[in-house]
C-alpha positions in Angstrom: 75.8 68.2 128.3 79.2 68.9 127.1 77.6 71.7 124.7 76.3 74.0 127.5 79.0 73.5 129.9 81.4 74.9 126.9 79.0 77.7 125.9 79.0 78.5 129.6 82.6 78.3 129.9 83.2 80.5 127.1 81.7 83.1 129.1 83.2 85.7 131.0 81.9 87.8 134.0 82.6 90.9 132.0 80.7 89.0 129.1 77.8 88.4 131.7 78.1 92.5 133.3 77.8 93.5 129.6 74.9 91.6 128.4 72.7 91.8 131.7 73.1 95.8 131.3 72.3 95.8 127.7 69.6 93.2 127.9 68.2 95.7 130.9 68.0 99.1 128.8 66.4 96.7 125.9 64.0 95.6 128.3 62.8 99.1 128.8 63.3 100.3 125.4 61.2 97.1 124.5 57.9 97.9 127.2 58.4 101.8 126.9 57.6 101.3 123.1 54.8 99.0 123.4 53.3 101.7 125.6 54.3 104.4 123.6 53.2 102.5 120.2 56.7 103.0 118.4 57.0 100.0 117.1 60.7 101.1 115.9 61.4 101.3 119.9 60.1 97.7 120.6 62.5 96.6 117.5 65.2 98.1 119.0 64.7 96.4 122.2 64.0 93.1 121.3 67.3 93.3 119.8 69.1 95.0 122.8 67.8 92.0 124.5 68.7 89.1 121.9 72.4 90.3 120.5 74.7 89.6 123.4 73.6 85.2 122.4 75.6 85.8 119.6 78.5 88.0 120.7 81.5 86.0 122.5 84.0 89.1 122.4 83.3 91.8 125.7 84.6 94.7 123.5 82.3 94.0 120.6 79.3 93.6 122.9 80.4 96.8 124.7 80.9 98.4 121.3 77.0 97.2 119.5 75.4 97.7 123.0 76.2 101.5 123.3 75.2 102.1 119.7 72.0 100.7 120.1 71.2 102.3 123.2 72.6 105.3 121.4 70.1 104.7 118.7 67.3 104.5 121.5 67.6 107.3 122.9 68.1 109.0 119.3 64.2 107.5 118.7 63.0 108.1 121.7 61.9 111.7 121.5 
């Protein structure tokens, strides 16, 4: 129990804002290309989703998060 109360901990609400946003525009990106049939679209939005697990540091998140979206966007048309 003293795992997930420090993984929780680490957490900030900016860490939280960050990640919900991102994990939102993957989730799109993810269903949008399964509709579509780009498979690179649905790649790109699983990981949209998945990243911010691994990321601990707001301005890093931040930092992927917009390149990937950038990146979706770039694909999308």
């Amino acid at each position: 129990m003293g795992n997930i109360t420090a993984a929780v901990g680490s957490m900030s609400a900016w860490n939280m804002v960050v990640s919900t946003i991102f994990s939102g525009v993957g989730f799109v990106a993810l269903m949008y290309g399964k509709k579509q049939g780009r498979f690179n679209l649905m790649v790109l939005g699983g990981i949209l989703m998945t990243y911010p697990y691994f990321i601990t540091s707001t301005l890093l998140m931040f930092a992927i998060g917009a390149a990937l979206t950038f990146a979706v966007f770039r694909l999308k048309d």
